[in-house]
C-alpha positions in Angstrom: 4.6 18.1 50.2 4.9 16.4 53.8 7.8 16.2 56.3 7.8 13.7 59.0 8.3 14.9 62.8 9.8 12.1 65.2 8.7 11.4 68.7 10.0 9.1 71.3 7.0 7.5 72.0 6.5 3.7 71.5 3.7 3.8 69.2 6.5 4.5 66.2 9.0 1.4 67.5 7.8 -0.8 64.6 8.0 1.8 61.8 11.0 2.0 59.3 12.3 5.7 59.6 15.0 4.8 56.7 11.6 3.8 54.7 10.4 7.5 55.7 13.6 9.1 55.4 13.7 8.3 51.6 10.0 9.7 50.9 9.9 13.0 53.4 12.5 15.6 55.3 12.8 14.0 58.7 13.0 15.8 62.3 13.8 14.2 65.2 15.1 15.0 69.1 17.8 14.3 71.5 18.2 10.4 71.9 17.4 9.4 68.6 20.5 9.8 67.3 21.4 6.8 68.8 19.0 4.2 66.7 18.6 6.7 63.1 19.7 9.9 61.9 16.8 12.5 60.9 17.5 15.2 58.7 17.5 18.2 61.4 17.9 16.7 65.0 16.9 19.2 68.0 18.4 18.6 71.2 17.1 20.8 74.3 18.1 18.6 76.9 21.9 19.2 78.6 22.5 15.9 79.1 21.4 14.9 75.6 23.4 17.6 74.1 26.2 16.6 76.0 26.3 13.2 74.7 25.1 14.0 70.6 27.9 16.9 70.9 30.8 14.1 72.7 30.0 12.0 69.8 31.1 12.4 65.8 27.5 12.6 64.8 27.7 16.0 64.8 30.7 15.9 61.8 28.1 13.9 60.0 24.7 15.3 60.5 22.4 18.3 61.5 21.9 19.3 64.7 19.7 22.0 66.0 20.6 23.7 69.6 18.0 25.2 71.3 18.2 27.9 74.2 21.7 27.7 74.2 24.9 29.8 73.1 28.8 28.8 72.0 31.0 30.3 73.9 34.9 30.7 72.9 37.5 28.8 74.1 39.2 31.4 75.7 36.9 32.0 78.6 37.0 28.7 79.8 39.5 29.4 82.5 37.1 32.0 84.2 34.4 29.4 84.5 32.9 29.4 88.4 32.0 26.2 88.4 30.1 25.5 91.7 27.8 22.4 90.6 27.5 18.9 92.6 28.0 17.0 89.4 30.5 18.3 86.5 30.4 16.8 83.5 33.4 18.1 81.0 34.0 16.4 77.6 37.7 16.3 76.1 38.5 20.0 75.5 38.5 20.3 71.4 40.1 24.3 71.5 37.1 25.7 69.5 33.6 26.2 71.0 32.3 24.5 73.8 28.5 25.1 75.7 27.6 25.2 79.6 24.5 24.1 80.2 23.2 23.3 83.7 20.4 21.7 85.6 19.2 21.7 88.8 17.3 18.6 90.6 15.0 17.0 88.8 11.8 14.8 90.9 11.9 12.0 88.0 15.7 11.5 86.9 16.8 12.2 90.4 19.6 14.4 89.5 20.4 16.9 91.9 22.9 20.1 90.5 24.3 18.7 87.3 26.3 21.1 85.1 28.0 20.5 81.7 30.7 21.7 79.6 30.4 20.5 76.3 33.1 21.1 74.0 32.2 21.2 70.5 34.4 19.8 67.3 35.3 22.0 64.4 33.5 21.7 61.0 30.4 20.3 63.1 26.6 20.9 61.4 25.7 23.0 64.3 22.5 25.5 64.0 21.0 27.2 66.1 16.8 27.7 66.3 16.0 30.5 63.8 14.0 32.4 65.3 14.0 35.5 67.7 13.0 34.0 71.2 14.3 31.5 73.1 11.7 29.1 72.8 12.1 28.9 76.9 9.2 26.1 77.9 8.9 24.3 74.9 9.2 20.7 74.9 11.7 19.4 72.3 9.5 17.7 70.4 7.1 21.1 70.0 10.2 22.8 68.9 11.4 19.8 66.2 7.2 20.8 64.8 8.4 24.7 65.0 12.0 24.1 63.1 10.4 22.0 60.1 7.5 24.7 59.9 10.6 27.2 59.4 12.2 25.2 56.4 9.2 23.9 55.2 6.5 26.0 55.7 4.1 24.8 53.2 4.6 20.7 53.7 2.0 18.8 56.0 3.5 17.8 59.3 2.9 14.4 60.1 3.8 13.8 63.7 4.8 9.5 65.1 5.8 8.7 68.2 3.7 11.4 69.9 2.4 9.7 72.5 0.8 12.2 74.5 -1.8 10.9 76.6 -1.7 8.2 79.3 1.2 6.5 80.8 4.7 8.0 79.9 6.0 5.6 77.3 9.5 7.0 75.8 11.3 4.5 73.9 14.4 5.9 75.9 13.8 6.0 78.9 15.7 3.6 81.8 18.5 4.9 79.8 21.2 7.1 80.8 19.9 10.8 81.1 15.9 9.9 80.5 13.4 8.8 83.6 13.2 5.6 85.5 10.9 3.2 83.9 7.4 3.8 85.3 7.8 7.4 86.0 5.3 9.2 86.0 3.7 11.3 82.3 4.7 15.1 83.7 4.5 16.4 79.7 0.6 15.5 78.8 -0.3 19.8 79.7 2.9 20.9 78.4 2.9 19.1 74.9 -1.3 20.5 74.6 0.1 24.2 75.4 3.1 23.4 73.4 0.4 22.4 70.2 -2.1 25.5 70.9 1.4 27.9 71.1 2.1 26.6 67.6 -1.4 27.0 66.0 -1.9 30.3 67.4 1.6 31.6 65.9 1.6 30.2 62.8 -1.8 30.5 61.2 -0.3 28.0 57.9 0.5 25.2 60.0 -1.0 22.0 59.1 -0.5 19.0 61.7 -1.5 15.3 61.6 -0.7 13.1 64.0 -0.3 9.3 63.2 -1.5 7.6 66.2 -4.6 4.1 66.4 -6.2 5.8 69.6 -9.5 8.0 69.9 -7.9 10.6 72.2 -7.1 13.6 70.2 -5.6 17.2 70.3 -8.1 19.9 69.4 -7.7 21.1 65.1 -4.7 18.0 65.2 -6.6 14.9 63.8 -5.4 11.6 64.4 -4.8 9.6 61.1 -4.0 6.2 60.2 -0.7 4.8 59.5 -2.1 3.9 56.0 -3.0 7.6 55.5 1.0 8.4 56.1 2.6 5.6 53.8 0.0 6.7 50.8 1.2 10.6 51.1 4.8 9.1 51.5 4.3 6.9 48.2 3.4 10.1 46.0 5.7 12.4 48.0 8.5 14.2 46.7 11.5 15.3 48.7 12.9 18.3 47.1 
């Protein structure tokens, strides 16, 4: 069995997730929800979170919060809010999340904090597992999620474009990095890999990426490689 972990990066662009949502469970992060809707969606970013949870998508699909807590409606009220920027969605009466950043070199931020309000009967779940998962990059923690509900499927990776320029499918767009910022997560996604493979001793990763560059016990494999396992696949 295989699941199918989706970056941001543009070396997936010209692949048919639908195609791969047939074949294989699907895990994806933050500003994909706006082009396809994987399986489990993890969202660690405020902003993103803000914007998935303002949405419907939520009454419709899986998503996964990381490092964050729902908070009743009552304590709204008692809030200090003391931020530059306040972003407040339309106040739904259930749940809601404050989330917060402060500035930020390559979005150019400053103190941004957000009160999202969450809808009633959303597919809201929270990362299952004791810690907090503080320092993991989104697309580390999509890998650690499908491990948890799949722990004996292969994890192909797309869109993990870890090495060389920054090339996120999303970014220029609202909440992601200026075109041409500068690739601040190369270290982070290699601790974020060697974290994983040191936790969980079953996990099998392959990363579908044309490029010679690789992560150390994840092999880069060929497209090909993923569309035969997804022909004899079963998603069950």
């Amino acid at each position: 069995m295989i699941v199918v972990i989706i970056g941001n990066g543009k070396s997936r662009q010209h692949m048919d997730l639908d195609k791969i949502k047939e074949k294989a469970w699907t895990f994806g992060c933050n500003a994909l929800y706006r082009d396809f809707a994987p399986d489990f969606l993890l969202t660690v970013d405020p902003h993103c979170t803000h914007e998935i949870l303002d949405s419907d998508y939520s009454l419709n699909n899986k998503v996964v919060l990381s490092n964050m807590n729902t908070l009743p409606a009552e304590i709204r009220e008692s809030l200090d809010i003391s931020a530059q920027h306040e972003y407040e969605n339309e106040p739904t009466g259930y749940e809601f999340l404050f989330n917060g950043w402060g500035s930020h070199e390559n979005r150019s931020w400053g103190n941004y904090q957000y009160i999202t309000w969450i809808k009633e009967n959303s597919q809201i779940m929270h990362t299952p597992w004791e810690d907090d998962g503080w320092g993991l990059s989104a697309g580390i923690q999509a890998i650690r999620v499908s491990h948890h509900f799949y722990p004996k499927a292969t994890k192909y990776l797309i869109g993990f474009d870890i090495f060389g320029e920054r090339d996120n499918i999303y970014d220029d767009t609202d909440g992601y990095p200026k075109k041409g910022a500068s690739n601040r997560m190369t270290e982070e996604f290699i601790n974020g890999f060697k974290y994983l493979l040191n936790t969980y001793d079953d996990l099998i990763i392959k990363r579908v990426i044309d490029q010679d560059q690789s992560l150390e016990n994840i092999p880069n494999v060929s497209e090909d490689e993923l569309w035969q396992n997804l022909a004899i696949n079963q998603k069950i």
